[in-house]
GUZA-960705 format. One record per residue: residue in one letter; x, y, z of N, C-alpha, C, O in turn. Coordinates in steps of 0.05 Angstrom, whole numbers, padded with zeros to 5 digits, always signed. Last residue first. Example, Ala and Ser with C-alpha at 12.3 -4.5 7.8 and 13.67 -1.06 7.14 Angstrom:
residues 2
S+00257-00045+00142+00273-00021+00143+00258+00001+00157+00268+00023+00161;A+00264-00114+00156+00246-00090+00156+00264-00066+00156+00285-00066+00169;
end
This chain:
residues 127
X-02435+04947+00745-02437+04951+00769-02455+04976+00779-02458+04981+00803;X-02424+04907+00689-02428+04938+00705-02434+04932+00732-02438+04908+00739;X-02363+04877+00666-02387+04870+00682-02398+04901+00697-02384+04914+00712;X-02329+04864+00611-02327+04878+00642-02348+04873+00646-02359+04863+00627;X-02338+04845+00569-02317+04828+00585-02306+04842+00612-02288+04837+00627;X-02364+04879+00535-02372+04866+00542-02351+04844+00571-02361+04832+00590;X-02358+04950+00556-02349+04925+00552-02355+04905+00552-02355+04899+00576;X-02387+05014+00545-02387+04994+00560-02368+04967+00543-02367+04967+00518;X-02346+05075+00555-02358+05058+00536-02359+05022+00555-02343+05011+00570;X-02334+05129+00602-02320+05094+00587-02341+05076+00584-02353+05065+00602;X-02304+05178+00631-02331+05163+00617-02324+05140+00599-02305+05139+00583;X-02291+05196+00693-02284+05189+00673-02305+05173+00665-02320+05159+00679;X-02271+05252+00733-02291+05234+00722-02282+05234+00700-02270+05251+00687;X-02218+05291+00746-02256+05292+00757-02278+05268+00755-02297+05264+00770;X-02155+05286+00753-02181+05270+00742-02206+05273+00751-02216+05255+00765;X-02109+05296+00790-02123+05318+00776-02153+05313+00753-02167+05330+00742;X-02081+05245+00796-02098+05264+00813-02119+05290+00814-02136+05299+00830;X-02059+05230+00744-02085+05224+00757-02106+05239+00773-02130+05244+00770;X-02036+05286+00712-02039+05275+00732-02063+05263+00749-02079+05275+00762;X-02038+05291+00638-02048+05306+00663-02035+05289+00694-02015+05276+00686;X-02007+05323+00583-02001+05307+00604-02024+05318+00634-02025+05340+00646;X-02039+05340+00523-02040+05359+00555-02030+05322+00570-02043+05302+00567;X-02015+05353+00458-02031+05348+00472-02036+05349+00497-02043+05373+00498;X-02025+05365+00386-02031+05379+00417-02042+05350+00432-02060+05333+00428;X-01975+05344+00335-02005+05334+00348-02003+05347+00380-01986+05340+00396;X-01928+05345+00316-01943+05363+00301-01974+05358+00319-01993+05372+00313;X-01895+05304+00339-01909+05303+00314-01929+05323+00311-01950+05314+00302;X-01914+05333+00398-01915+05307+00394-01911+05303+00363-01934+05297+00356;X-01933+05383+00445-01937+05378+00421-01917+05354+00410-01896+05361+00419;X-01965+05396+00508-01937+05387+00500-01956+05382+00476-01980+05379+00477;X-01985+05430+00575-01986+05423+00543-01968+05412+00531-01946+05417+00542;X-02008+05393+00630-01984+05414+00617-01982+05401+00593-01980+05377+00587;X-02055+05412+00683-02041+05404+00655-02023+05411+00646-02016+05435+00649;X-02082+05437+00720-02051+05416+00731-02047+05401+00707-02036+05379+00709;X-02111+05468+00694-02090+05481+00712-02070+05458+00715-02045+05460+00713;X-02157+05443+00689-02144+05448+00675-02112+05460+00672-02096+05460+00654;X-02180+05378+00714-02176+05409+00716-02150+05420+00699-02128+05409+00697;X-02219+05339+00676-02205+05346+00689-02193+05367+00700-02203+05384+00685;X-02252+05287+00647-02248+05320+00658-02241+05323+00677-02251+05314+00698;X-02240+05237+00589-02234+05256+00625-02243+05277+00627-02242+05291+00607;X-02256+05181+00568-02271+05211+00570-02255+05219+00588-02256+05204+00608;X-02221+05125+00538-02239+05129+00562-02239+05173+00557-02222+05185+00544;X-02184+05113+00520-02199+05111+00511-02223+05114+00522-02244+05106+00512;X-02138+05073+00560-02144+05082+00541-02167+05084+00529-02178+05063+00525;X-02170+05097+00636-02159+05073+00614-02150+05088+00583-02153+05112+00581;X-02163+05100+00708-02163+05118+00673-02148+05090+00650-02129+05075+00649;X-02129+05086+00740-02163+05073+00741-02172+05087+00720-02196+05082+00714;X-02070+05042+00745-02079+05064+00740-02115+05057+00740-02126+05035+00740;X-02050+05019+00796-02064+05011+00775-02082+05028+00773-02101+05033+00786;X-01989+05007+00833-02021+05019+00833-02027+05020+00816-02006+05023+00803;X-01934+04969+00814-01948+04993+00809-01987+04995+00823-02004+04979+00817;X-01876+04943+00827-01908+04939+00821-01918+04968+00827-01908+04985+00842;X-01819+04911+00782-01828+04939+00799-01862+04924+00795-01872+04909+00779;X-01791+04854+00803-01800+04872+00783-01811+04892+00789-01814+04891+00814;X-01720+04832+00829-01753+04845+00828-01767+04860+00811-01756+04881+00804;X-01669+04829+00829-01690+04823+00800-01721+04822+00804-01740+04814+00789;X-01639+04858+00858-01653+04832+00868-01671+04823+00849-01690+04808+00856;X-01604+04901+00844-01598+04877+00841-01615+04846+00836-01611+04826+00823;X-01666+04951+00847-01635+04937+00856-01627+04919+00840-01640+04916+00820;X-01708+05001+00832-01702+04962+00828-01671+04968+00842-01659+04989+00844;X-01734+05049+00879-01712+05035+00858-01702+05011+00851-01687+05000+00866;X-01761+05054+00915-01773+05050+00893-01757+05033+00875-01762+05013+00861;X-01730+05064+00962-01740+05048+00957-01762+05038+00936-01776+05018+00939;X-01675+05098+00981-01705+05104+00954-01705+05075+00957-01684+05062+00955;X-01653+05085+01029-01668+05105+01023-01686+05114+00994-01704+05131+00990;X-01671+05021+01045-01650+05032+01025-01671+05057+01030-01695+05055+01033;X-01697+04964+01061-01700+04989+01074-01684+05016+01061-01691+05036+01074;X-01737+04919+01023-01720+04937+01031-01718+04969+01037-01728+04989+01027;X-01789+04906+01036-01767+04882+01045-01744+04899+01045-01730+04897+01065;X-01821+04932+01017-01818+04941+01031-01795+04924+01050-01788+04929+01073;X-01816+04967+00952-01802+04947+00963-01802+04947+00990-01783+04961+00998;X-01868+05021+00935-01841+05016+00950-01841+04983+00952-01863+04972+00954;X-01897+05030+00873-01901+05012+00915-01866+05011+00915-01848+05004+00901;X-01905+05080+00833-01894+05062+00841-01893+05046+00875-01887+05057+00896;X-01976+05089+00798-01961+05102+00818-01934+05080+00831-01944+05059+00840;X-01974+05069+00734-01987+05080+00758-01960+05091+00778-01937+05098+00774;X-01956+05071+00679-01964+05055+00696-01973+05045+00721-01979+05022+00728;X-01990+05123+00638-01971+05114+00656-01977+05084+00668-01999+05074+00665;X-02032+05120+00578-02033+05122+00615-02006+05111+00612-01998+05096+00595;X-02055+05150+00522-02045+05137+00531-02047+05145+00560-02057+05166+00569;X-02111+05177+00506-02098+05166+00481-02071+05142+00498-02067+05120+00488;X-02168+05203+00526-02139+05191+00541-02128+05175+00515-02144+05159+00506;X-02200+05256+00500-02204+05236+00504-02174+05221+00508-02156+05227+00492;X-02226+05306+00553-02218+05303+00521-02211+05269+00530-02214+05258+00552;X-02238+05378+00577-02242+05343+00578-02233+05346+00548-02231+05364+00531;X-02229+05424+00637-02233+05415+00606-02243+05382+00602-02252+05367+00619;X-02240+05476+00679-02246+05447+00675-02242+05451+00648-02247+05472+00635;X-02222+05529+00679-02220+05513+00701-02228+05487+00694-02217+05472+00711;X-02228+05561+00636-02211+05549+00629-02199+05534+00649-02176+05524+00648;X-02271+05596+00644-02240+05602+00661-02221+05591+00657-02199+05597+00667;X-02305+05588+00605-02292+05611+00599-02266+05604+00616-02244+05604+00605;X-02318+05533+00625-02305+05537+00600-02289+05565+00585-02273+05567+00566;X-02343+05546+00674-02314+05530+00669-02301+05529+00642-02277+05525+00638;X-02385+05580+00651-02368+05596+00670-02339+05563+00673-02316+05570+00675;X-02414+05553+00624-02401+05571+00614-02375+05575+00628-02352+05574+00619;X-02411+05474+00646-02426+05500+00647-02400+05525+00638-02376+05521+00641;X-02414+05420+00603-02397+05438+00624-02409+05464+00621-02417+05474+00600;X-02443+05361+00599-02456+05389+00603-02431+05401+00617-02427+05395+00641;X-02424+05302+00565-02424+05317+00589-02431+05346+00579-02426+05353+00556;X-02429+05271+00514-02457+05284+00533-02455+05301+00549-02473+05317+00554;X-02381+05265+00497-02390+05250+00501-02419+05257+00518-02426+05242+00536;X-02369+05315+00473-02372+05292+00452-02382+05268+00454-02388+05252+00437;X-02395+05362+00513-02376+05348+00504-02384+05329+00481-02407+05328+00472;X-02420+05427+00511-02428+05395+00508-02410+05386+00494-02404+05394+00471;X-02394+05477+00499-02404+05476+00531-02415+05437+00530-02416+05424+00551;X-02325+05459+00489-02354+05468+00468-02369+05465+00503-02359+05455+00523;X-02266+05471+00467-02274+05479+00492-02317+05480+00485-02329+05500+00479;X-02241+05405+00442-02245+05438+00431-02261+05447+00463-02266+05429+00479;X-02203+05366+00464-02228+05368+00457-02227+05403+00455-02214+05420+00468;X-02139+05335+00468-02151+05359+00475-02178+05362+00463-02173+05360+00439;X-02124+05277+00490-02124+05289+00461-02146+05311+00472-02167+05304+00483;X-02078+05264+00542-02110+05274+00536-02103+05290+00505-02086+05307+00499;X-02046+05219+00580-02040+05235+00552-02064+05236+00554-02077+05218+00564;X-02030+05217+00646-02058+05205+00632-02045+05225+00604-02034+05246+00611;X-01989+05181+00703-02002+05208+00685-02015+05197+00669-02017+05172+00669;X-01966+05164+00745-01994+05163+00740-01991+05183+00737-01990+05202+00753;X-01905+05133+00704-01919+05139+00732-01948+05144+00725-01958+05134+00705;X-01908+05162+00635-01885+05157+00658-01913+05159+00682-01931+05175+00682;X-01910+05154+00571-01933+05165+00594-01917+05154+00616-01913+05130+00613;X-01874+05157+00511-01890+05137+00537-01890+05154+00554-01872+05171+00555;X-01879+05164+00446-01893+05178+00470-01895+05154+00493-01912+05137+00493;X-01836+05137+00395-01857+05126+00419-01861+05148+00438-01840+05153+00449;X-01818+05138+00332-01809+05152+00361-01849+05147+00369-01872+05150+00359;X-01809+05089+00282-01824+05115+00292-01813+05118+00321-01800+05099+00331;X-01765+05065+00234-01773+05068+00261-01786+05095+00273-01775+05117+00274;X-01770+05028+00185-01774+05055+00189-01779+05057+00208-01803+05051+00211;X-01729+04988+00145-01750+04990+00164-01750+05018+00177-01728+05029+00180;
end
């Protein structure tokens, strides 16, 4: 049996398959020249997410309180709002490139997320 090596996305970060720099994305969006020359905004499409941001335990008081203990609590997380498969743009600056199997690609940080484009679902409801 042949075991492949796993990319996992730690905390609230987002994997982005890099989109070529075109002024019309793949998904409609319009980026104007001047972000595409400065290489201030990009977009591409989220291949994997983190599990969000970690909640402190607030039952305990321990100086890292993120950290499981003993008490077989499970960790809970903020929920990430970037999905797989979903559009980002994002800024380009708080990316950092990394290559994977021969494959580009940009770890981003939620925080660094402009908008995201996502195909409708039936088993979601628009709003």
């Amino acid at each position: 049996m042949s075991k492949h090596k796993r990319l996992i996305v730690v905390g609230d970060r987002v994997l982005v398959k890099v989109e070529d720099g075109e002024q019309r994305s793949k998904v409609g969006l319009y980026l104007p020249p001047t972000a595409v020359d400065n290489q201030a905004v990009q977009g591409g499409e989220i291949v994997s997410t983190g599990p969000g941001l970690a909640l402190p335990d607030l039952a305990e008081q321990g100086d890292e309180p993120w950290r499981l203990t003993g008490s077989g609590r499970e960790a809970r997380f903020v929920p990430m709002q970037a999905q797989v498969g979903d559009y980002a743009l994002f800024f380009r600056k708080a990316a950092v490139e990394i290559t994977f199997e021969n494959e580009q690609y940009l770890v981003v940080p939620q925080a660094a997320l402009l908008a995201l484009v996502r195909e409708p679902r039936d088993d979601i409801p628009d709003y």
